[in-house]
Backbone as JSON, one array per atom type, in Angstrom:
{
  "sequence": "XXXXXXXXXXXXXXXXXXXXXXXXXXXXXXXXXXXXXXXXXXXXXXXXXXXXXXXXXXXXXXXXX",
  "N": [[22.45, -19.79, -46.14], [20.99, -17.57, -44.45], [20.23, -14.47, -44.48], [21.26, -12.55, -42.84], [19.51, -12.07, -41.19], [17.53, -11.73, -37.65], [16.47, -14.59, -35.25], [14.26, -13.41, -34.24], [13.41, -11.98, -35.8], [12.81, -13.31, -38.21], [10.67, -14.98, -37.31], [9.24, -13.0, -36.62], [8.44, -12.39, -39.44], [7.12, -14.53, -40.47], [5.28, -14.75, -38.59], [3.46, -12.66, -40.03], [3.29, -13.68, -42.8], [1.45, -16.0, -42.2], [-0.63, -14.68, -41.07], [-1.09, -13.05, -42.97], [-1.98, -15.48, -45.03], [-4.08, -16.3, -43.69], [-5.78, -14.73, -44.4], [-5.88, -14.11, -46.94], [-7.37, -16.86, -47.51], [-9.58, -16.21, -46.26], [-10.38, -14.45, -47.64], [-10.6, -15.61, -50.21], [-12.68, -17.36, -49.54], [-14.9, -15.66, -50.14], [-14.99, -14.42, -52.2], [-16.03, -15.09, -55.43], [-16.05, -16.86, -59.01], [-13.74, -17.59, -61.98], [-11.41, -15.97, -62.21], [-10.86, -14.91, -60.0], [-10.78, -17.2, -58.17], [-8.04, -17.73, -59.41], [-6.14, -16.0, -59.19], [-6.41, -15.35, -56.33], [-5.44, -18.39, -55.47], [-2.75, -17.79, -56.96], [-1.48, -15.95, -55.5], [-1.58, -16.93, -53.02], [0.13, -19.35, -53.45], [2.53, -17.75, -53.58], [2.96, -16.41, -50.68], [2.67, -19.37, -48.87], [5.24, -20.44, -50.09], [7.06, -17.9, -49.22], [7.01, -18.33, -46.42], [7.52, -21.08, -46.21], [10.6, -20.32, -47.27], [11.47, -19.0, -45.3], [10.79, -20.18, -42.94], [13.05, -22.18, -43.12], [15.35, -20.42, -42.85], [15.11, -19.7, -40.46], [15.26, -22.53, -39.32], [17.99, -23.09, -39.93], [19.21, -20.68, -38.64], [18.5, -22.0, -35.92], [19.87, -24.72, -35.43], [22.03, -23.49, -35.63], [22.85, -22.33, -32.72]],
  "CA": [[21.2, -19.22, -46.59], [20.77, -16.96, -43.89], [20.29, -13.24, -45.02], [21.68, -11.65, -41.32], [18.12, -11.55, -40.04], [17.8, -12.79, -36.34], [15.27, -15.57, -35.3], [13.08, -12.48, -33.51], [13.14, -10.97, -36.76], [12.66, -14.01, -38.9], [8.89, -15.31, -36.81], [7.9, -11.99, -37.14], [8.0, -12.17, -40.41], [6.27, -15.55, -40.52], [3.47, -14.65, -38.24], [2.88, -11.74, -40.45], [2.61, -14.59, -43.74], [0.43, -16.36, -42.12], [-2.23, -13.82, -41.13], [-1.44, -13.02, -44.52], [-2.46, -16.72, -45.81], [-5.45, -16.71, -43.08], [-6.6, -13.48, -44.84], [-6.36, -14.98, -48.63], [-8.0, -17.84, -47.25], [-10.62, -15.89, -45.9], [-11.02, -13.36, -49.25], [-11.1, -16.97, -51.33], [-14.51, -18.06, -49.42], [-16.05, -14.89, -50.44], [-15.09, -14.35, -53.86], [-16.01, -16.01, -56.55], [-15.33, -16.81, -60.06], [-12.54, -18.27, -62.0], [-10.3, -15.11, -62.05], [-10.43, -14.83, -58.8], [-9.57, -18.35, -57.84], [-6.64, -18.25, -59.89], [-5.58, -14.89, -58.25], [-5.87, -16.24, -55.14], [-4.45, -19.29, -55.48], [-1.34, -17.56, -56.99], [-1.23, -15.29, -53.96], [-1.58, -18.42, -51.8], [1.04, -20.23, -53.33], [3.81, -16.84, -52.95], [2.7, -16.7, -49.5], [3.36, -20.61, -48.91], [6.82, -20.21, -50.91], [8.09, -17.29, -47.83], [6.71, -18.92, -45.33], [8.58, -21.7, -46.32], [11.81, -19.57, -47.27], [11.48, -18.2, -43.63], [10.81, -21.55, -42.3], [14.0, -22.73, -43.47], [15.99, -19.79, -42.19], [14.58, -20.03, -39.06], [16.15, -24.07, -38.81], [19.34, -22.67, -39.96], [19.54, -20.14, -37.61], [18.37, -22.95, -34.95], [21.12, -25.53, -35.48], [23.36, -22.65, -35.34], [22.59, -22.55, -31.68]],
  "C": [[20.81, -18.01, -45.75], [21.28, -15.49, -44.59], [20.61, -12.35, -43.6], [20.21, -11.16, -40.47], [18.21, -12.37, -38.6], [16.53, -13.81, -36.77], [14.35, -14.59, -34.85], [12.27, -12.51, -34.86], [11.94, -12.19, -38.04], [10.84, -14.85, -38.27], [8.54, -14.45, -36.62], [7.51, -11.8, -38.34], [6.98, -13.76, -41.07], [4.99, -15.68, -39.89], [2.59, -13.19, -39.2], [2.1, -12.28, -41.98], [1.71, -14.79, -43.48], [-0.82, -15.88, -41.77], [-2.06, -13.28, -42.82], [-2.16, -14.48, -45.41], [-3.59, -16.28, -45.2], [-6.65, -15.83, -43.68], [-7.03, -13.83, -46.15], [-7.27, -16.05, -48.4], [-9.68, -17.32, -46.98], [-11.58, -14.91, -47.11], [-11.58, -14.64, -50.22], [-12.82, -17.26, -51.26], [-15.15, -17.55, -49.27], [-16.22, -14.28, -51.3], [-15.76, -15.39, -54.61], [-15.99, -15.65, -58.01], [-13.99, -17.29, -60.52], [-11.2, -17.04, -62.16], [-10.18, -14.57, -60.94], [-10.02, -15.8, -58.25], [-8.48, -18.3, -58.24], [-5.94, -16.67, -59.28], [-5.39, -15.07, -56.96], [-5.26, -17.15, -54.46], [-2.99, -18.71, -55.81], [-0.85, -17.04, -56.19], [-0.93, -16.31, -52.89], [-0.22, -18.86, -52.09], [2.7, -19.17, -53.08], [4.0, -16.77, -51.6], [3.36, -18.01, -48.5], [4.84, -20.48, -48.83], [7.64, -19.52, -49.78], [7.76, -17.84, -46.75], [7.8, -20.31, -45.44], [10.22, -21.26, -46.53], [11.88, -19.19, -45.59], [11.77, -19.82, -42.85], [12.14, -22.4, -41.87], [15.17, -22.15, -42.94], [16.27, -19.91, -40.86], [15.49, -21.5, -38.68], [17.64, -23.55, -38.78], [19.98, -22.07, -38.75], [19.67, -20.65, -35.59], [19.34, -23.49, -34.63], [22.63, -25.05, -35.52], [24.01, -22.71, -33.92], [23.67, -23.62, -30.88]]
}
C-alpha cells in the first residue's frame, strides 16, 4: 500500500487532516441549516477516509521497521 512517502512525510500529512477536521468541526457549530450539515458532514467524512488512508500507511511503514 505504501505510495513511497516516508513516515515524516506521511504525519505531516495527518496533522494537516486533522486541523483540517478540527476546522470543519469548528465551521459545523457555526453554521446552520440542512445544506450545510450535509456539506459538512461530507467534508468530515473525506477527511476521516485520509486520515485513515494515512493512518494505515503510517502502520505499514512501521512494521517495516
Amino acid at each position: 500500500m505504501s505510495n513511497g512517502l516516508s513516515l515524516a512525510e506521511i504525519e505531516r500529512r495527518m496533522a494537516i487532516v486533522r486541523d483540517n477536521i478540527r476546522q470543519l468541526i469548528e465551521q459545523a457549530a457555526a453554521n446552520s441549516g440542512a445544506g450545510d450539515e450535509d456539506r459538512n458532514a461530507d467534508r468530515l467524512a473525506r477527511q476521516q477516509e485520509e486520515l485513515d488512508r494515512l493512518s494505515k500507511q503510517r502502520e505499514e511503514l512501521l512494521k517495516q521497521k
